[in-house]
Each structure stands twice: as C-alpha cells, then as structure tokens.
C-alpha positions in Angstrom: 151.3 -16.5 57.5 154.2 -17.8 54.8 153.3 -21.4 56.3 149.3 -21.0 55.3 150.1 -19.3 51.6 152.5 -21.8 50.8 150.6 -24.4 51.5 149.7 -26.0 47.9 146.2 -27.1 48.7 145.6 -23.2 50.0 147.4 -22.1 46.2 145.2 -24.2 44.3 142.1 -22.9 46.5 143.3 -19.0 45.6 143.6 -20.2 42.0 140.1 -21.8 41.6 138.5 -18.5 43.3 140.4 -16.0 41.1 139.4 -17.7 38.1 136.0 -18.1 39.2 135.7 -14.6 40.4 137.0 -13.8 36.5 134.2 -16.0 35.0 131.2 -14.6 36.8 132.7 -11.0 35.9 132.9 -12.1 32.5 129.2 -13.2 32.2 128.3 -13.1 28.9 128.2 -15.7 26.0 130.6 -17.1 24.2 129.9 -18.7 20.9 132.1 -21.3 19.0 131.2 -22.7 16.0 132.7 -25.4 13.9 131.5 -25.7 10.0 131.6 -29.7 8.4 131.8 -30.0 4.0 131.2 -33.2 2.7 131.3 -34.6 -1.1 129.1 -37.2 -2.6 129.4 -38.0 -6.1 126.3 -38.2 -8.1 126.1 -41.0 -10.9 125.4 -38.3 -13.8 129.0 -37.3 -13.3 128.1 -34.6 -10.9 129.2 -34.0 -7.4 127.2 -32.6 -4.1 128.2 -31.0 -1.5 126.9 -31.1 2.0 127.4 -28.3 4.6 126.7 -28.1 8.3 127.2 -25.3 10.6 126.9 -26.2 14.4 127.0 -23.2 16.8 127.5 -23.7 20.6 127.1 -21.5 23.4 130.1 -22.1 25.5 128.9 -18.8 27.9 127.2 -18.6 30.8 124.5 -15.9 29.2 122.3 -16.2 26.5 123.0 -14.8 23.2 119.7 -13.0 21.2 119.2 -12.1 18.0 121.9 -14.7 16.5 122.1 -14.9 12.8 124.5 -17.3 10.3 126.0 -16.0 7.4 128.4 -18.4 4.6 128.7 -16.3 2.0 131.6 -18.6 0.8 130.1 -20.2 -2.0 130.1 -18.3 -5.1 127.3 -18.4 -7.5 129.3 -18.9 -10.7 130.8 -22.4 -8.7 127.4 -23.3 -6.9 124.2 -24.5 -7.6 122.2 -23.8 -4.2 120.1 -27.1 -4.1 118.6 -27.3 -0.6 118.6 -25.1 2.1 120.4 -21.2 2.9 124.0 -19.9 3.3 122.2 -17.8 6.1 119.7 -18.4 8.8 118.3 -16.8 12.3 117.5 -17.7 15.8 115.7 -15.5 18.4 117.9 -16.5 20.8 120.9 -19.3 21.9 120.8 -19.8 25.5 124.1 -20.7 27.5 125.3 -24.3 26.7 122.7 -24.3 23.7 123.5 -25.4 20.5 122.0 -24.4 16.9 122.7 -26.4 13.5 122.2 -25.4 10.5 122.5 -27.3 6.7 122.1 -27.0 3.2 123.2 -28.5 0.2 124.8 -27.5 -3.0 125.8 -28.7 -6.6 129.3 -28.1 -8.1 129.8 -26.9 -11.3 132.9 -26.9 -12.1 136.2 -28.8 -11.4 138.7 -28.0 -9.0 140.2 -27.2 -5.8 137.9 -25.4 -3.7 138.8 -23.1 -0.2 135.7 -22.5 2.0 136.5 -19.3 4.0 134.4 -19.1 7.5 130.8 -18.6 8.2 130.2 -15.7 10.1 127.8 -15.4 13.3 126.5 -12.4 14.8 124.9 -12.3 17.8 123.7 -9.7 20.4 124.3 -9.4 24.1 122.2 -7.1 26.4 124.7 -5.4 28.0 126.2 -4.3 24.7 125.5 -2.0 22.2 127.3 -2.9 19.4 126.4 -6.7 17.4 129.0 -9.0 18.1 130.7 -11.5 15.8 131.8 -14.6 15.7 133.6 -17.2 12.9 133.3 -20.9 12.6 136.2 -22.8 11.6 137.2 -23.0 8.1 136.5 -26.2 6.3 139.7 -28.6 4.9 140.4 -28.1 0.8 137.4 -29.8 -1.2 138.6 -31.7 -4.2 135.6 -31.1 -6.4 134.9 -33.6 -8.9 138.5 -34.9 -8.9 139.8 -38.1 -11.2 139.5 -40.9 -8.5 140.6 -44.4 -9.3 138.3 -46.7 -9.2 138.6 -49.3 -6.2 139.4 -52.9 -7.5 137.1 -55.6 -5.9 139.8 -57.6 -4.4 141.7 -54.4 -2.4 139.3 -55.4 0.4 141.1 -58.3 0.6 144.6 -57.4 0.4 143.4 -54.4 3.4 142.7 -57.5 5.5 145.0 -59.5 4.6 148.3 -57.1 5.4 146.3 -55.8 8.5 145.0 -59.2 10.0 147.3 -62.0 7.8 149.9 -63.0 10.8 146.7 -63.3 13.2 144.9 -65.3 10.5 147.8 -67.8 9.9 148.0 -68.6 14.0 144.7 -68.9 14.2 144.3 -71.5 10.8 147.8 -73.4 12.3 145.6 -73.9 15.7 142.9 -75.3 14.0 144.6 -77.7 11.8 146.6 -79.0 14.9 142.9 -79.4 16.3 141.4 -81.2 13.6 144.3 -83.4 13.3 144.5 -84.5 17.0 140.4 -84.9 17.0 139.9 -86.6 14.2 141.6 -90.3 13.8 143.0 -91.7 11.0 142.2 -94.0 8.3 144.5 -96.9 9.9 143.7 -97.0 13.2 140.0 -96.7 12.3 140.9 -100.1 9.8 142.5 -101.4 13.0 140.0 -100.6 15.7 136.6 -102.5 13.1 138.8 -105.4 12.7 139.1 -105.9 16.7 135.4 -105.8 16.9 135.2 -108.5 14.4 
C-alpha cells in the first residue's frame, strides 16, 4: 500500500481531486475587479481624467444583483463630465465580465490618491450582500508642470538605442557601394580600349 501512495503520479492524482473536490464545494462566484485612471490634458490648460472599472467573474456561479460604487472622487476636486461613479447589472454570470467608464474634469492641482471602487453583489445561497473591491489606481499627478518635449529628443532616443546597429549597417553599405561601383580611372581606362 506505501508502494501505491508513494508513487508521485498517484500524489499528484490525490492533489488534483482534493482541490477539485474543494472547488465544487465552494461553488459560488468570485468577483475580481481591477480599476484603470488615465490623464489627458486639455489645450485650455485643463486636464481630464478617464476611469474604467472592469469586473470579472472568476466563479463558477453567477453573481445577481451586482452594483459599482467609486465614491473616490470628491466633488470640490471633480467636475463629473460623462458617465457615473456607480452603476448596476442584473446579473454577472461565471467567467463574465462587466465594464464600466466615465469621465471627469480636474479642478485643482495636485497629487491625487484614488481609493477602491466598491462592488456588491448577491449570491443565492446567502443572505447577507456580499462585497467586493477593485484595485486601487497608481497616484495621479493632476495638472503637474511637464517639460515640454524638444523636437529632436526623438532622435537622440534612437540614436543611443539603435546608434551601434546603425553604424554596421551604414559601414556595410559603404563597403557595398564601393566594391559595385567602379572608379573614375578605370572607367577612363576601359573607353579608351574601345577606342
């Protein structure tokens, strides 16, 4: 019997039907979320912000009644522009996904901390609402003092990523031209032979 259980192909077998066994037990969804802040300056001196929420249903049961809250944005900092902080779904069904976006207008300057959105959701065999948090987005630098991009840095970019490459490659076409083409005297040379 030691010889059978010890075998590691019979281990990994006992593994993968334990955690099976604990995953159809656990049948009920299982919601991640992950929430995206992006800037885009605006050429009266203003700057935008776009938000989007994405919510996934990593479970294997379908989530009802499931409703997004970002309450993050104060008023006295945000000018709501498009959208809602907050939306609803009937339902997210396992291995669904929801999005959700809206844009807003900053209105002052400074360094801004999102916290998370929050997600509620029920689940049949439960009583109580459930909740849920999407990630927290990275410090926004609102209307920050960016220098302005010189038209040649494109260049020097290139030239310290690609230079080295750039000067083999112009040596190997040089060599090239210089074999293929002939030169002034022997071209004299070879039109006085046909003469």
């Amino acid at each position: 019997m030691e010889t059978v259980i010890g075998n590691p192909l019979i281990k990994a077998l006992i593994i993968l039907f334990l955690l099976s066994a604990t995953t159809a037990a656990g049948d009920a969804p299982f919601i991640i979320s992950h929430k995206k802040a992006s800037l885009t300056r605006l050429k009266s001196g203003a700057e935008r912000v776009s938000v989007s929420i994405d919510i996934y249903n990593q479970g294997f049961a379908t989530a009802y009644d499931v409703s997004l809250v970002d309450d993050s944005w104060p008023k006295d900092l945000f000018d709501i522009i498009s959208g809602n902080t907050s939306n609803s779904w009937e339902r997210l069904d396992a291995g669904g996904i929801l999005s959700h976006s809206f844009e807003i207008d900053a209105k002052r300057q400074g360094m801004f901390h999102g916290a998370p959105a929050v997600i509620t959701y029920r689940v049949p065999t439960k009583v109580s609402l459930q909740e849920a948090y999407s990630t927290p987005i990275l410090p926004l630098d609102i209307l920050a003092e960016r220098p302005t991009e010189n038209k040649l840095d494109w260049a020097k970019r290139l030239l310290s990523k690609y230079g080295s490459q750039l000067s083999v490659v112009s040596i190997v076409l040089l060599f090239i031209y210089l074999v293929a083409t002939p030169s002034k005297a022997s071209a004299a040379k070879a039109s006085k032979k046909k003469r």
